[in-house]
LUMVODO-339114 format. One record per residue: residue in one letter; z, y, x of N, C-alpha, C in turn. Coordinates in steps of 0.05 Angstrom, whole numbers, plus 5000, padded with zeros to 4 digits. Atoms other than C-alpha are relative to their C-alpha. Layout:
<sites>
+-----+------+------+------+-------+-------+-------+------+------+------+
| res | n_zz | n_yy | n_xx | ca_zz | ca_yy | ca_xx | c_zz | c_yy | c_xx |
+-----+------+------+------+-------+-------+-------+------+------+------+
|   A |    Z |    Y |    X |     Z |     Y |     X |    Z |    Y |    X |
...
+-----+------+------+------+-------+-------+-------+------+------+------+
</sites>
This chain:
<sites>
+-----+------+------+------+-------+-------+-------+------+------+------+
| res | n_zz | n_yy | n_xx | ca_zz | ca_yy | ca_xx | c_zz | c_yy | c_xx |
+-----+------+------+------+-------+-------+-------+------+------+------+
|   X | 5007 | 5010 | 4974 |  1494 |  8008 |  6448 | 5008 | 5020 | 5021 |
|   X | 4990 | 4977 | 4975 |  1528 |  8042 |  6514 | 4971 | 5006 | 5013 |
|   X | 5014 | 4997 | 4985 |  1480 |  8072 |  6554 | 5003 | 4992 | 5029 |
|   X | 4991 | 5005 | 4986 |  1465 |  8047 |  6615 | 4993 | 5009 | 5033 |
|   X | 5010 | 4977 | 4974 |  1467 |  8077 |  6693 | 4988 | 4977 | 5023 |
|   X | 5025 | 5006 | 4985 |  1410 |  8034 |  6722 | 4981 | 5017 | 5010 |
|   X | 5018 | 4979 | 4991 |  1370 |  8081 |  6755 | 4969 | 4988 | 4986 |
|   X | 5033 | 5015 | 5006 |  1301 |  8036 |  6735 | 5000 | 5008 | 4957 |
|   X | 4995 | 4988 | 5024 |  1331 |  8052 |  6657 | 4996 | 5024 | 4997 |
|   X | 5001 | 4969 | 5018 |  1345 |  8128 |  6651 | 4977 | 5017 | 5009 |
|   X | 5025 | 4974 | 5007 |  1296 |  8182 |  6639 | 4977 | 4981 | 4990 |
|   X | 5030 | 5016 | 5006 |  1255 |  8127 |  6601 | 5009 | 5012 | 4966 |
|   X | 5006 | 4989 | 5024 |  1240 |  8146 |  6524 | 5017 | 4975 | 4982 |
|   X | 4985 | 5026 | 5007 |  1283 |  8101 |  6476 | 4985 | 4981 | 4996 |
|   X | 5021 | 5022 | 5004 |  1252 |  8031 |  6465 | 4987 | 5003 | 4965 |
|   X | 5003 | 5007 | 5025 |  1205 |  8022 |  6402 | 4988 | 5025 | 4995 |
|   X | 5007 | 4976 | 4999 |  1183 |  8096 |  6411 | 4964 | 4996 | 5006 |
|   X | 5030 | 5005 | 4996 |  1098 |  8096 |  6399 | 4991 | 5029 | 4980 |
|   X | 5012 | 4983 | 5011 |  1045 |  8147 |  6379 | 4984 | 4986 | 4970 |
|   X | 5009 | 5010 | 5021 |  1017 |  8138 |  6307 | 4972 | 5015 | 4997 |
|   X | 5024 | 4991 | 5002 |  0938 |  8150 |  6305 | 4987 | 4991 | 4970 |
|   X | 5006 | 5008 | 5029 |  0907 |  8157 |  6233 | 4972 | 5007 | 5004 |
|   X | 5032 | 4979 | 4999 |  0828 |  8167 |  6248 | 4985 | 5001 | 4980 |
|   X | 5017 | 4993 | 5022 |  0788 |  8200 |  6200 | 5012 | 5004 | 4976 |
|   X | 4990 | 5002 | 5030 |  0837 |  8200 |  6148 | 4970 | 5030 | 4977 |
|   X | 5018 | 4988 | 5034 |  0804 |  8226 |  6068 | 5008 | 5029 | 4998 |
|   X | 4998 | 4960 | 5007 |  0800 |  8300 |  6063 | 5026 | 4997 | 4973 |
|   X | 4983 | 4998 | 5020 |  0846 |  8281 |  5995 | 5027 | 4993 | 5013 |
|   X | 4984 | 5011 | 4990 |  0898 |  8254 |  6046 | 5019 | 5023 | 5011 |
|   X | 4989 | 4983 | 4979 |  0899 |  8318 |  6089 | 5011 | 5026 | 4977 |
|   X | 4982 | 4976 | 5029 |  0904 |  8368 |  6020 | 5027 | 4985 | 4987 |
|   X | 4966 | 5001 | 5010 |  0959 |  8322 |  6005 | 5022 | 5010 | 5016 |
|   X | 4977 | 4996 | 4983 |  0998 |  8335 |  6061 | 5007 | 5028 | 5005 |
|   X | 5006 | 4974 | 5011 |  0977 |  8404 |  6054 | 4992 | 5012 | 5042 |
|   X | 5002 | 4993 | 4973 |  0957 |  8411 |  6132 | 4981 | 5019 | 5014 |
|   X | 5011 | 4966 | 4990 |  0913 |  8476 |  6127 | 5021 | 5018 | 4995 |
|   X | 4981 | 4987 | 5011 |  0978 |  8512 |  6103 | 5025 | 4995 | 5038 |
|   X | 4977 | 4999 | 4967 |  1013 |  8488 |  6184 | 4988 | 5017 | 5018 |
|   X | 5006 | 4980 | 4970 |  1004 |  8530 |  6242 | 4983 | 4993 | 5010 |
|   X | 5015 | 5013 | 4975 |  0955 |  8524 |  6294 | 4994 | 5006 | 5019 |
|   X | 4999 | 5002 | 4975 |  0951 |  8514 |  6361 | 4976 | 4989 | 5020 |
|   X | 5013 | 5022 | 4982 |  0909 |  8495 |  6420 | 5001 | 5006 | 5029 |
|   X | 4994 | 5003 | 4976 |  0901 |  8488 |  6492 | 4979 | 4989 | 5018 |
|   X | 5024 | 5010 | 4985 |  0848 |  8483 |  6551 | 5008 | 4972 | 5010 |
|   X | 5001 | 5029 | 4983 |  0830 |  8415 |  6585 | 5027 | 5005 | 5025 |
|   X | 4975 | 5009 | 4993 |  0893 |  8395 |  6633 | 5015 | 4976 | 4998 |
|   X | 4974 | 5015 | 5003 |  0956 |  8356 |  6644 | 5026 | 5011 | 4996 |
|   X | 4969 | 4991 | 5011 |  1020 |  8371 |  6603 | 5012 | 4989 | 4993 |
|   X | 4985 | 5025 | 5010 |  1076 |  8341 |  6602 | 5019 | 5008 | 4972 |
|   X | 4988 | 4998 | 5024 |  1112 |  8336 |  6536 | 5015 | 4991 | 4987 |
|   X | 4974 | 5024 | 5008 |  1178 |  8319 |  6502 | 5002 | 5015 | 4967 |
|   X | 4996 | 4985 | 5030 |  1183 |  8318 |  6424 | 5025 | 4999 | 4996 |
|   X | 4985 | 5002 | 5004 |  1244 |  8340 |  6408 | 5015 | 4996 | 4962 |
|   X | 5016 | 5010 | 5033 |  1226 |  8327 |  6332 | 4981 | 4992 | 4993 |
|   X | 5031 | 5023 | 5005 |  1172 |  8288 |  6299 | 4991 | 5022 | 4992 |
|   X | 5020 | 4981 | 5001 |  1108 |  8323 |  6298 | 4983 | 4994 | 4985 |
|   X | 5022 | 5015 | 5011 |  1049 |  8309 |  6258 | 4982 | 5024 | 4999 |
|   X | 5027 | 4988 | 4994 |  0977 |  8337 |  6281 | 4979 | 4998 | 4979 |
|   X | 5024 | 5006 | 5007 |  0913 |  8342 |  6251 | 4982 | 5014 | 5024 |
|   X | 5011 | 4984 | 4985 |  0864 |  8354 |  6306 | 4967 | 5007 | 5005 |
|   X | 5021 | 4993 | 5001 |  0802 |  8399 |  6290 | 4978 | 4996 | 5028 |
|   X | 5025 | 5011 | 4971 |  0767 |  8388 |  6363 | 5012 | 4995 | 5023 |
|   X | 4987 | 5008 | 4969 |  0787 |  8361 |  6432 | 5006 | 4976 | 4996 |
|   X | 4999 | 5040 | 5001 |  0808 |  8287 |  6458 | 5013 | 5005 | 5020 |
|   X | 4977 | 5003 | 4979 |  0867 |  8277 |  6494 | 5007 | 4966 | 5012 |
|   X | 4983 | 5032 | 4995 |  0904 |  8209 |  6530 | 5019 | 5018 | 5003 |
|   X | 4971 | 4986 | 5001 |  0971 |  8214 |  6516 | 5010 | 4965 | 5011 |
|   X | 4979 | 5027 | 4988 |  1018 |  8170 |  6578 | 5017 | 5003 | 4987 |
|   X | 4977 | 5003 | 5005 |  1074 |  8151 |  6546 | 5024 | 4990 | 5024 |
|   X | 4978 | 4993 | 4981 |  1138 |  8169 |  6591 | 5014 | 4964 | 5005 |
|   X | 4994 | 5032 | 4996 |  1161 |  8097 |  6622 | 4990 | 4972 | 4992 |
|   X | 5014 | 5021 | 5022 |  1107 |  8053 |  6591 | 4978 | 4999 | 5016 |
|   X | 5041 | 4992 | 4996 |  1027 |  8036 |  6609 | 4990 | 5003 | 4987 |
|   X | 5021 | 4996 | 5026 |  1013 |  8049 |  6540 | 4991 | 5026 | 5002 |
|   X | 5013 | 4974 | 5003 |  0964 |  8111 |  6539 | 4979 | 4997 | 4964 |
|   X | 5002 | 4995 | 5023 |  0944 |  8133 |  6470 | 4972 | 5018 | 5012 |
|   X | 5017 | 4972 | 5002 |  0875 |  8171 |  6458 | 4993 | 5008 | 4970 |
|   X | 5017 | 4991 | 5023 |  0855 |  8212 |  6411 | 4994 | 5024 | 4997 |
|   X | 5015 | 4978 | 5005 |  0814 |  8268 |  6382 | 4996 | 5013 | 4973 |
|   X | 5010 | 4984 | 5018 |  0783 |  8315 |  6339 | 5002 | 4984 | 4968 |
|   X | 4987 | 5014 | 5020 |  0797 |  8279 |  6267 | 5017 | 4984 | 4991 |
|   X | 4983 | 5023 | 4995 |  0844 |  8240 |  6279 | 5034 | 5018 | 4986 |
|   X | 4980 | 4989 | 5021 |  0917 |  8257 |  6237 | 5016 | 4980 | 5021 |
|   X | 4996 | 5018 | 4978 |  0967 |  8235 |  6298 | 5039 | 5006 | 4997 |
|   X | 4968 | 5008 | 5006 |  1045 |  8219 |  6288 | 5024 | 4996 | 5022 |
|   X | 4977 | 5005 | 4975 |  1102 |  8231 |  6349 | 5025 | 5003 | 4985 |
|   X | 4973 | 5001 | 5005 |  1165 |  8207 |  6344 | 5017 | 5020 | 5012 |
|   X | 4976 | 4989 | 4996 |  1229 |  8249 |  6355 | 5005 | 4992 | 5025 |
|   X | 4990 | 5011 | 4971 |  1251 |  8233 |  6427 | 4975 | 4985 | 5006 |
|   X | 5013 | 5006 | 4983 |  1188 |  8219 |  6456 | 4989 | 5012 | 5027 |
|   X | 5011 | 4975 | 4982 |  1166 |  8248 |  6524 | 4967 | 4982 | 5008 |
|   X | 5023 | 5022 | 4987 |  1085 |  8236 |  6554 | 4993 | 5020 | 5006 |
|   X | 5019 | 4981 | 4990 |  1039 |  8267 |  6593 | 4965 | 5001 | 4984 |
|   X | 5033 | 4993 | 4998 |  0971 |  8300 |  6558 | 4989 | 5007 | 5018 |
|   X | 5030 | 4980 | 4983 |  0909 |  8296 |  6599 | 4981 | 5007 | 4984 |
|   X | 5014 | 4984 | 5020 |  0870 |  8342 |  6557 | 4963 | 4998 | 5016 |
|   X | 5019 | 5000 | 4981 |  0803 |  8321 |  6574 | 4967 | 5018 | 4986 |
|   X | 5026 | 4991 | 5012 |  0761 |  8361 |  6525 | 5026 | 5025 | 4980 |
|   X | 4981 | 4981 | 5005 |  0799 |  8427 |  6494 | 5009 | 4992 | 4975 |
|   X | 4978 | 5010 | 5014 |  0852 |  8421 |  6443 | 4994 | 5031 | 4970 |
|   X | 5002 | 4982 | 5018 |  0846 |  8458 |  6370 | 5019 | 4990 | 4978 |
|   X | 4987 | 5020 | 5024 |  0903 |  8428 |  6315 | 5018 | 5021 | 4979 |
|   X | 4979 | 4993 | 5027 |  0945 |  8442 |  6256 | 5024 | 4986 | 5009 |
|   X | 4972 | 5008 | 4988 |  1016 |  8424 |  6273 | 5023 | 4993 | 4974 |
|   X | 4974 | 4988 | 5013 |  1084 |  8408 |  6234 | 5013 | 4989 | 5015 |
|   X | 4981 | 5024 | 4988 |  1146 |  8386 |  6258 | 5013 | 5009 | 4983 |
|   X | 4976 | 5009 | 5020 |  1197 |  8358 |  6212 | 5029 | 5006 | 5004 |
|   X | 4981 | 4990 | 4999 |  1258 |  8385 |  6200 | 5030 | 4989 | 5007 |
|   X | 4976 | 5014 | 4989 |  1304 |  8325 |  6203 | 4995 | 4992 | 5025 |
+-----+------+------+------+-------+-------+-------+------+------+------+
</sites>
């Protein structure tokens, strides 16, 4: 598909592009994935904006964010247990409305 120079089109996130929220997943879910062995990160309450430039996958020990998604009204929330899935080319704004504590990966392809 050509891309196209509509101004109301570009700087929007490709279509079909959504956050994947897993809440509560099984402690046997999270040793599978092995997600005490990823990094971790966090971040005070705020707004940040954010572009994945690879898929990410969270687990997040404490905090609760809404995540806008970049050209959409879909806002995503989620928090502290929750196991949370960004696509590759997504951009959104976190409002961090309670502080941020997670395990991180991002995927290599």
């Amino acid at each position: 598909m050509a891309s196209s120079s509509n101004p109301e089109t570009m700087d929007m996130d490709p279509p079909g592009l959504s956050i994947a929220v897993e809440r509560n997943p099984p402690e046997s879910r999270l040793v599978q994935l092995g997600v005490k062995s990823w990094p971790k990160w966090g971040c005070p309450t705020g707004k940040f904006p954010v572009k994945f430039d690879a898929r990410q996958t969270c687990y997040l020990l404490k905090g609760k964010v809404m995540a806008h998604i970049k050209g959409s009204t879909e806002c995503v929330e989620f928090g502290a247990g929750d196991l949370v899935v960004f696509p590759k080319g997504l951009s959104c704004t976190w409002d961090v409305v309670a502080a941020v504590d997670k395990y991180y990966k991002f995927d290599s392809s």
